[in-house]
PAPA-340003 format. One line per 5 residues: number of its first residue (from 1); for each residue x, y, z of N, C-alpha, C, O, CB. Coordinates in steps of 0.02 Angstrom, whole numbers, plus 50000, padded with zeros to 5 digits. Glycine has a CB too. Layout:
! PAPA-340003
NUM	X,Y,Z,X,Y,Z,X,Y,Z,X,Y,Z,X,Y,Z ~ ...
This chain:
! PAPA-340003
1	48423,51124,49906,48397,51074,49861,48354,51025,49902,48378,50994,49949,48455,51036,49823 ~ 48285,51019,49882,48256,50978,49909,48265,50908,49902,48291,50888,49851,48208,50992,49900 ~ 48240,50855,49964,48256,50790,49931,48218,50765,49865,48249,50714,49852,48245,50741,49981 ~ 48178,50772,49825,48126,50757,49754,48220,50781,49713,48250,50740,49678,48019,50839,49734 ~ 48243,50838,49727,48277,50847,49678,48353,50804,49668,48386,50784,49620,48280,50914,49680
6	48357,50804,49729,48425,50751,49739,48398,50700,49708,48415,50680,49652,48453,50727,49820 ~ 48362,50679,49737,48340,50597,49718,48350,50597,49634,48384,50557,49603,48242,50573,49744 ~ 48309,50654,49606,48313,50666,49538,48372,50657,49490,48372,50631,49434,48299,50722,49535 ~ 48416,50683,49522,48480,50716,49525,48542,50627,49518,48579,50607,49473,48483,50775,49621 ~ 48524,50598,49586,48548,50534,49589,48516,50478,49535,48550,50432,49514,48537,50512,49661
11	48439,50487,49511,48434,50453,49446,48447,50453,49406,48446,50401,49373,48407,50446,49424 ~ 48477,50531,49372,48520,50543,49328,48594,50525,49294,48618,50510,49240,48518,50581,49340 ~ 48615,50537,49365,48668,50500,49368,48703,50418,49352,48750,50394,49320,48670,50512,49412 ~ 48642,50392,49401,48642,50327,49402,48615,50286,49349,48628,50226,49351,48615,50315,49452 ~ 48567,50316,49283,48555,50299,49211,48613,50334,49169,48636,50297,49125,48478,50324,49186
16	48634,50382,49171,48717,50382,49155,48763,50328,49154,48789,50306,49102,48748,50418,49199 ~ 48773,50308,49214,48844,50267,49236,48813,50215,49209,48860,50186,49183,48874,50258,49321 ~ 48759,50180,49197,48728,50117,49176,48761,50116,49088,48798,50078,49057,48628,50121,49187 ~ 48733,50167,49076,48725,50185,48993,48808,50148,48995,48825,50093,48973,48711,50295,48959 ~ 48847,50196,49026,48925,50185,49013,48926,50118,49010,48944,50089,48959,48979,50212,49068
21	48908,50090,49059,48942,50012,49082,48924,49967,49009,48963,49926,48984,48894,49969,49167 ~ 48848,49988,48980,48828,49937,48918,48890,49958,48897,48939,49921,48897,48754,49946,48861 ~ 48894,50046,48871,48929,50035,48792,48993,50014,48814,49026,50003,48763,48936,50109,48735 ~ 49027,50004,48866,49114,49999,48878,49099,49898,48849,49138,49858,48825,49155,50024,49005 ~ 49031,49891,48867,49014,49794,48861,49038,49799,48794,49090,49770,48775,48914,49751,48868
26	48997,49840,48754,49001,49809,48664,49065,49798,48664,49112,49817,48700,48980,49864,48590 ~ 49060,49762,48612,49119,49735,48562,49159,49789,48524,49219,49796,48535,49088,49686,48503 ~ 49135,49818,48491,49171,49887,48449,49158,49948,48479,49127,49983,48439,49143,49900,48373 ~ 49172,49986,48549,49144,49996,48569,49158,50084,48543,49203,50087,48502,49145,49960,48625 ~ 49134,50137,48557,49177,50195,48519,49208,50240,48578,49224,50298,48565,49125,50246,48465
31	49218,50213,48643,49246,50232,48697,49314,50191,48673,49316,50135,48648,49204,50214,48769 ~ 49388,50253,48693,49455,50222,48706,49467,50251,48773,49473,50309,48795,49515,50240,48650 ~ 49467,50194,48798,49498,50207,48900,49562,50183,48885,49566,50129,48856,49455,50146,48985 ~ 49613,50216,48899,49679,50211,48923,49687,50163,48990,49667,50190,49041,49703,50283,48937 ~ 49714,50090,48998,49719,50052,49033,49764,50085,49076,49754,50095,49135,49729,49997,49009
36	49807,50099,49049,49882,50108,49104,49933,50054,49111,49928,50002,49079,49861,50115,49184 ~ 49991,50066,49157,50002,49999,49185,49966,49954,49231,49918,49972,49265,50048,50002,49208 ~ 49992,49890,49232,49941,49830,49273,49949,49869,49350,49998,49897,49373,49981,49727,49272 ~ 49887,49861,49379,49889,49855,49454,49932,49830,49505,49896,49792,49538,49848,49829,49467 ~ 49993,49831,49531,50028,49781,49561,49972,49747,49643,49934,49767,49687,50114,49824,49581
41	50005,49684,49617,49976,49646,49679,49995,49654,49749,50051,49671,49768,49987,49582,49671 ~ 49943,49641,49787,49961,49645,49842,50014,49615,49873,50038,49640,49924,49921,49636,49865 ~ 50042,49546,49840,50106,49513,49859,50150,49568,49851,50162,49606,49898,50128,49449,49816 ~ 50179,49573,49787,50217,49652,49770,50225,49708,49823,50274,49725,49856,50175,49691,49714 ~ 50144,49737,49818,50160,49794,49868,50178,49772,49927,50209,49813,49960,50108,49837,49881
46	50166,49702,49959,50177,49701,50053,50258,49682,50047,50292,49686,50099,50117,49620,50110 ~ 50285,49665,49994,50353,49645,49971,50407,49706,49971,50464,49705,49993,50346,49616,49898 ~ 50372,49761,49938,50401,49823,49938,50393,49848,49990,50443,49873,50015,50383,49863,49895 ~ 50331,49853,50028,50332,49884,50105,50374,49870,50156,50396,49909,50198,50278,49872,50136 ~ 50390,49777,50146,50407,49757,50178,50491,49781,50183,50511,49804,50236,50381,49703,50170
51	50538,49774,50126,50593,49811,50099,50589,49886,50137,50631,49898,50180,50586,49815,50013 ~ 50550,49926,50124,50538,50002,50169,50565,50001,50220,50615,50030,50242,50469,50024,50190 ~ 50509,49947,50251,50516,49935,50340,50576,49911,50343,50602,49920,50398,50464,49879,50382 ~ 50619,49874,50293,50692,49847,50326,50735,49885,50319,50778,49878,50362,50722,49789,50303 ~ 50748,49934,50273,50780,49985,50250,50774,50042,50293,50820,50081,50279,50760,49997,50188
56	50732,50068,50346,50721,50118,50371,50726,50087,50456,50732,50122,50506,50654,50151,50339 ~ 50720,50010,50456,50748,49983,50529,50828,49986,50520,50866,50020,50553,50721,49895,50549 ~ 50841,49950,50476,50926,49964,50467,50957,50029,50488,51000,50040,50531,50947,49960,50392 ~ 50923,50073,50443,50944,50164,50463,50920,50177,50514,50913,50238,50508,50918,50227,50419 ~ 50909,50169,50542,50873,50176,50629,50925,50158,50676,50946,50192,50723,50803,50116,50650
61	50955,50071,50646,50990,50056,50697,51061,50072,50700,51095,50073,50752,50982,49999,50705 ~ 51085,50088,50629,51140,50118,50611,51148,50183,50656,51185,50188,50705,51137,50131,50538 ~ 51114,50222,50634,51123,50291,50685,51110,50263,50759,51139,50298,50799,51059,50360,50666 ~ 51072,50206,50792,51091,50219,50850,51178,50192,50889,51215,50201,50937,51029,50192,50882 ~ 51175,50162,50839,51228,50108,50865,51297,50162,50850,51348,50145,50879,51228,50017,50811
66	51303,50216,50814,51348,50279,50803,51327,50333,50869,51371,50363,50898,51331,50319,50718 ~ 51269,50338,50883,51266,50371,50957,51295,50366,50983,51341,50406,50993,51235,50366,50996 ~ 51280,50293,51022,51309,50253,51100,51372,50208,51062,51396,50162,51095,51234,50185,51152 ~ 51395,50218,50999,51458,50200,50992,51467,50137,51018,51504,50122,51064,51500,50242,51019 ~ 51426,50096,50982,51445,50034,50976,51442,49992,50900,51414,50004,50846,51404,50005,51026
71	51477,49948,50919,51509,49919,50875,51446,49827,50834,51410,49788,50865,51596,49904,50928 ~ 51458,49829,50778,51396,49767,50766,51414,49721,50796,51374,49674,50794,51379,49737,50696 ~ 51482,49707,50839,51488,49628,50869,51446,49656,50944,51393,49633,50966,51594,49587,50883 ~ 51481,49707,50970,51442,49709,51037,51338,49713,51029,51302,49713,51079,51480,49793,51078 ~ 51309,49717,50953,51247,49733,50963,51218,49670,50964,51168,49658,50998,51220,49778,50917
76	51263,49601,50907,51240,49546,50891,51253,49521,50977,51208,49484,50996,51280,49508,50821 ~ 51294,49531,51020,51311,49499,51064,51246,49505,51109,51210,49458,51126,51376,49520,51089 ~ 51238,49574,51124,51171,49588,51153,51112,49562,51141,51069,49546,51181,51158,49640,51147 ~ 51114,49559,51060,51033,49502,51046,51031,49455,51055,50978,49432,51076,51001,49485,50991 ~ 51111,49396,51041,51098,49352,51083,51100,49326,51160,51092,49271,51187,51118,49328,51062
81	51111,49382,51178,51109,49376,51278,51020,49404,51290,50979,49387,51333,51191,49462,51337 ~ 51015,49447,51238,50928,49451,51270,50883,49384,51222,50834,49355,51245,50881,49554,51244 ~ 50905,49374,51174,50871,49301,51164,50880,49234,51212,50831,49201,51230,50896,49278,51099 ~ 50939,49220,51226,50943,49183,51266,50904,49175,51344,50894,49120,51370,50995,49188,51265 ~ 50884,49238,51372,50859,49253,51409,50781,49252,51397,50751,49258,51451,50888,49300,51422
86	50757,49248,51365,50682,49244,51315,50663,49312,51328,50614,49325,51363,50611,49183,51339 ~ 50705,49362,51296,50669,49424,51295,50646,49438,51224,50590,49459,51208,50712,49482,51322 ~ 50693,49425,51189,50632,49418,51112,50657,49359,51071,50712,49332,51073,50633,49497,51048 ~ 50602,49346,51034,50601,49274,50995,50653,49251,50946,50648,49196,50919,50540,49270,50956
């Protein structure tokens, strides 16, 4: 396909998608688009991600702490001997 025809090709298109955009404008319009449900927000989703990430650190630490067989007082003890030490915040 030569470029004359693409180009052709992309005007077509692009007086198409125009056409759409008026008639979706009118008022009565004779297009029915199915909305769906609302979009969730980005608060939402980084809320739910965030839940993921805690839910899958938890199970992480669960199985390690059943490895090396330790117990949640000896792990809390450890975070606070490496906090105290300023190894993490």
């Amino acid at each position: 396909m030569d470029e004359r025809e693409k180009l052709r090709k992309f005007r077509e298109l692009d007086d198409a998608f125009a056409e759409a955009l008026r008639e979706l404008e009118k008022p009565n319009s004779r297009f029915n688009i199915p909305t769906g449900p609302p979009v969730r927000s980005l608060e939402e989703r980084e809320a739910n991600d965030e839940q993921v990430r805690q839910h899958v650190f938890e199970q992480r630490l669960k199985a390690l702490m059943n490895e090396h067989a330790q117990s949640k007082e000896s792990v809390a003890m450890l975070l606070r001997t490496m906090q105290s030490l300023g190894h993490i915040a």
